[in-house]
GUFIKE-71172 format. One record per residue (C-alpha): residue number from 0; x, z, y. Coordinates in steps of 0.25 Angstrom, whole numbers, plus 5000, padded with zeros to 4 digits. Each point is the difference from the previous one (the first is absolute). Layout:
BEGIN
   num      u      w      v
   NUM      X      Z      Y
...
END
This chain:
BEGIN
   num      u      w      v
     0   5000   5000   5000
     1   5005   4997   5013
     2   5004   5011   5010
     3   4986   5005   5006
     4   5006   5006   5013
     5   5005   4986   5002
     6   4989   4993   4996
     7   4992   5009   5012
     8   5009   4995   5010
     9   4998   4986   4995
    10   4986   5001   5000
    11   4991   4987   5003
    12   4994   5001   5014
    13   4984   4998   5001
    14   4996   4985   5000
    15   4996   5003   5016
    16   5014   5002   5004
    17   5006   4988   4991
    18   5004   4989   5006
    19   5005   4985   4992
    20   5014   5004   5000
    21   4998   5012   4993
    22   4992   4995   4988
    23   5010   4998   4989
    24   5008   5014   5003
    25   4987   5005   4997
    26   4995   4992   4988
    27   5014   5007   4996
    28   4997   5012   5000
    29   4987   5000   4995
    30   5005   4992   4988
    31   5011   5011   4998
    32   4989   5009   5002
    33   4993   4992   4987
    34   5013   4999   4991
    35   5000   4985   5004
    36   5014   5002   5001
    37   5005   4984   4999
    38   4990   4996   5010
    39   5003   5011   5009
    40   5013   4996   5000
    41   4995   4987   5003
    42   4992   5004   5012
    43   5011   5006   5006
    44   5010   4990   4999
    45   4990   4992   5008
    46   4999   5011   5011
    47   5016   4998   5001
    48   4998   4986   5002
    49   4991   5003   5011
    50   5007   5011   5007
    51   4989   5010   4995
    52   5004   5016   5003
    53   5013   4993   4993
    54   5006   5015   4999
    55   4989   5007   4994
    56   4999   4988   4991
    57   5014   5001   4994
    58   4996   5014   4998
    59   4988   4995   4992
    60   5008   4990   4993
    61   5010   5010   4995
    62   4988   5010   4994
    63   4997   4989   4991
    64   5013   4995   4996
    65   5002   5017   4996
    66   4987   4999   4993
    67   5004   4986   4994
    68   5013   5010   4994
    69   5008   4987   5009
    70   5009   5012   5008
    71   5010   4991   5005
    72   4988   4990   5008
    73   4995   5014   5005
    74   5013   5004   5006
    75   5002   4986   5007
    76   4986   5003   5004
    77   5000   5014   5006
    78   5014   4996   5006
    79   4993   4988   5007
    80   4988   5012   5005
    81   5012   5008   5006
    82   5006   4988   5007
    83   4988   4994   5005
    84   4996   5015   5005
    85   5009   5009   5002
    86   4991   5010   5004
    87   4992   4998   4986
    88   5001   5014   4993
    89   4993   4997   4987
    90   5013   4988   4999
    91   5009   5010   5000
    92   4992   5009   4990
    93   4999   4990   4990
    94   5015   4994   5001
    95   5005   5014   4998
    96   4993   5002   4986
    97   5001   4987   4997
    98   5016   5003   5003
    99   4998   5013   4991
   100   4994   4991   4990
   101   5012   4990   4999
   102   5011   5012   5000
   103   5004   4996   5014
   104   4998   5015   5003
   105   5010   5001   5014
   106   4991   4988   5004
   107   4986   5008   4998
   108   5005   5012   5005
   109   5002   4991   5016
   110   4988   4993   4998
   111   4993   5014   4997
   112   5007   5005   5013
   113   4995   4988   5007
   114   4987   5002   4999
   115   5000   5017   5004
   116   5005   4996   5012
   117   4989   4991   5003
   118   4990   5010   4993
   119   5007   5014   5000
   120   4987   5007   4997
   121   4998   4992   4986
   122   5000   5008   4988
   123   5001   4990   4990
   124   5011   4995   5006
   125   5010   5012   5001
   126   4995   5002   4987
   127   5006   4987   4996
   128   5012   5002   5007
   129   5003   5011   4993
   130   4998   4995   4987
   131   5010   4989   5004
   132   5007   5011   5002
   133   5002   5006   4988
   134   5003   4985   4992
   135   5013   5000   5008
   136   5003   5015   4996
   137   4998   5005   5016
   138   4995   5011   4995
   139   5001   5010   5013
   140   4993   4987   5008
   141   4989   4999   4990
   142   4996   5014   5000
   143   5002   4999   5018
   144   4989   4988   4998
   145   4992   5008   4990
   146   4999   5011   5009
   147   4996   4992   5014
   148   4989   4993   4993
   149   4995   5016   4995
   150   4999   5004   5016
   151   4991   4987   5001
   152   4991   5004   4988
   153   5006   5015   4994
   154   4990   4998   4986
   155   5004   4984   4997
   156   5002   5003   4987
   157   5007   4985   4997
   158   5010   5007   5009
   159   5001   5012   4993
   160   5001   4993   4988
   161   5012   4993   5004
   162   5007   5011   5006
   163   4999   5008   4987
   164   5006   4988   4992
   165   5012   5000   5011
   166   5002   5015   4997
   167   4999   4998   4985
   168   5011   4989   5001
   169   5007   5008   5007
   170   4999   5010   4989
   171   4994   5011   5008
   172   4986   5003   4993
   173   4997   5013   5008
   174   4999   4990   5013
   175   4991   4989   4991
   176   4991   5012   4995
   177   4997   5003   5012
   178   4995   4987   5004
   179   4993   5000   4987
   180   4993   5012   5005
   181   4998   4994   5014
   182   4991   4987   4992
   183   4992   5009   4992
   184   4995   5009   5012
   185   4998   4990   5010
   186   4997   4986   4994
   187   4999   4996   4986
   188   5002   5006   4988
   189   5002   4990   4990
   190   5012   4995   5008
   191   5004   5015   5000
   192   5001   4998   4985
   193   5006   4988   5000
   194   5012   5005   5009
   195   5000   5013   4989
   196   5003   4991   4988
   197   5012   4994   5009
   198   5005   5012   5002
   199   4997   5005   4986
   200   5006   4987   4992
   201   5013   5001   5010
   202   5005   5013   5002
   203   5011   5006   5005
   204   5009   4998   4987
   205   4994   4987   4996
   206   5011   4986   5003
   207   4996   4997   5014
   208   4989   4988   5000
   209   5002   4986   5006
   210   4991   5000   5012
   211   4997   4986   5000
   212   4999   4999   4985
   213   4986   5001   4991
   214   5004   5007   4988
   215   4989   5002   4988
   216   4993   5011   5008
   217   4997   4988   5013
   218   5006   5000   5012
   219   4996   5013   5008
   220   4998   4992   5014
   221   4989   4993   4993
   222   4991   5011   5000
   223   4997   5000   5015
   224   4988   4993   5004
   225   4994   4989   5008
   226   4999   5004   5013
   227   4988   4996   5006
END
């Protein structure tokens, strides 16, 4: 599915307020919208052609191309986005995980940053900061990241979550129980547990765990949800 924040942002303006040249970003979007992904793509290559919202379009473009599991086209396209506007905060978003996706972990870190300084006030994005983070092994950055975006929201439990797995590769479990505490008083309880059994299966005498590695037990990050 693609990214619903984004998605909002992207949304289809009421017929009343459309005008010719908008007609095939929107057909876009609404085919996206539909899982019509090949003639979406379509769509937007033709609101390209016409010089249609051309950054919010490169942005679309590259949702697809993710959807499509075709990574590298999303990159081109999400770096096209930031070009064509370099004040387009969701660009920088989406080429920092898409960055953190390819390995290119010192690249998603500066696209990360890129976009807190256009929207410094944006949870998700010190939280994805932060994650970038931790792939590099900056550990004392990743917690400082964690931490900001918990005095914009102190019970974001996708933020606790990721600070107690910093302290748990960190091998200091008193620190990640605490976290695990935080989640189950203040948000959610399942992902309370979920942060429990990482802390259970890798304990202070366990070999140390590969951060970016799924094992047969999953890849711990995976456990956070959607954000809506």
């Amino acid at each position: 599915m693609l990214h619903k924040k984004i998605l909002e942002k992207l949304k289809v303006r009421p017929a009343a307020e459309q005008d010719d040249d908008d007609c095939h970003y929107e057909s876009g979007l609404e085919l996206t919208r539909q899982a019509r992904h090949v003639e979406a793509l379509a769509e937007f290559r033709r609101a390209l052609k016409s010089g249609e919202r051309v950054a919010e379009t490169h942005l679309a473009v590259g949702l697809v191309y993710e959807h499509l599991g075709q990574f590298d086209d999303a990159l081109r396209s999400f770096t096209e986005a930031v070009r064509v506007d370099t004040y387009l905060v969701e660009g920088y978003m989406r080429l920092g995980l898409a960055y953190d996706r390819s390995g290119q972990f010192l690249k998603a870190v500066g696209m990360h940053l890129k976009a807190i300084r256009l929207q410094p006030d944006d949870i998700e994005l010190r939280t994805n900061l932060a994650r970038a983070y931790f792939n590099v092994g900056s550990y004392a950055e990743a917690i400082k990241a964690y931490e900001q975006a918990l005095q914009i929201d102190p019970e974001d439990g996708a933020a606790h979550y990721g600070l107690g797995l910093v302290y748990l590769d960190l091998e200091d479990r008193t620190s990640a129980l605490e976290q695990q505490k935080l989640i189950n008083k203040v948000t959610d309880a399942a992902l309370a547990e979920q942060l429990m059994d990482e802390i259970d299966r890798q304990s202070l005498h366990s070999p140390k765990p590969a951060p970016k590695q799924a094992d047969e037990s999953g890849n711990p990050w995976d456990n956070l949800p959607a954000r809506s």
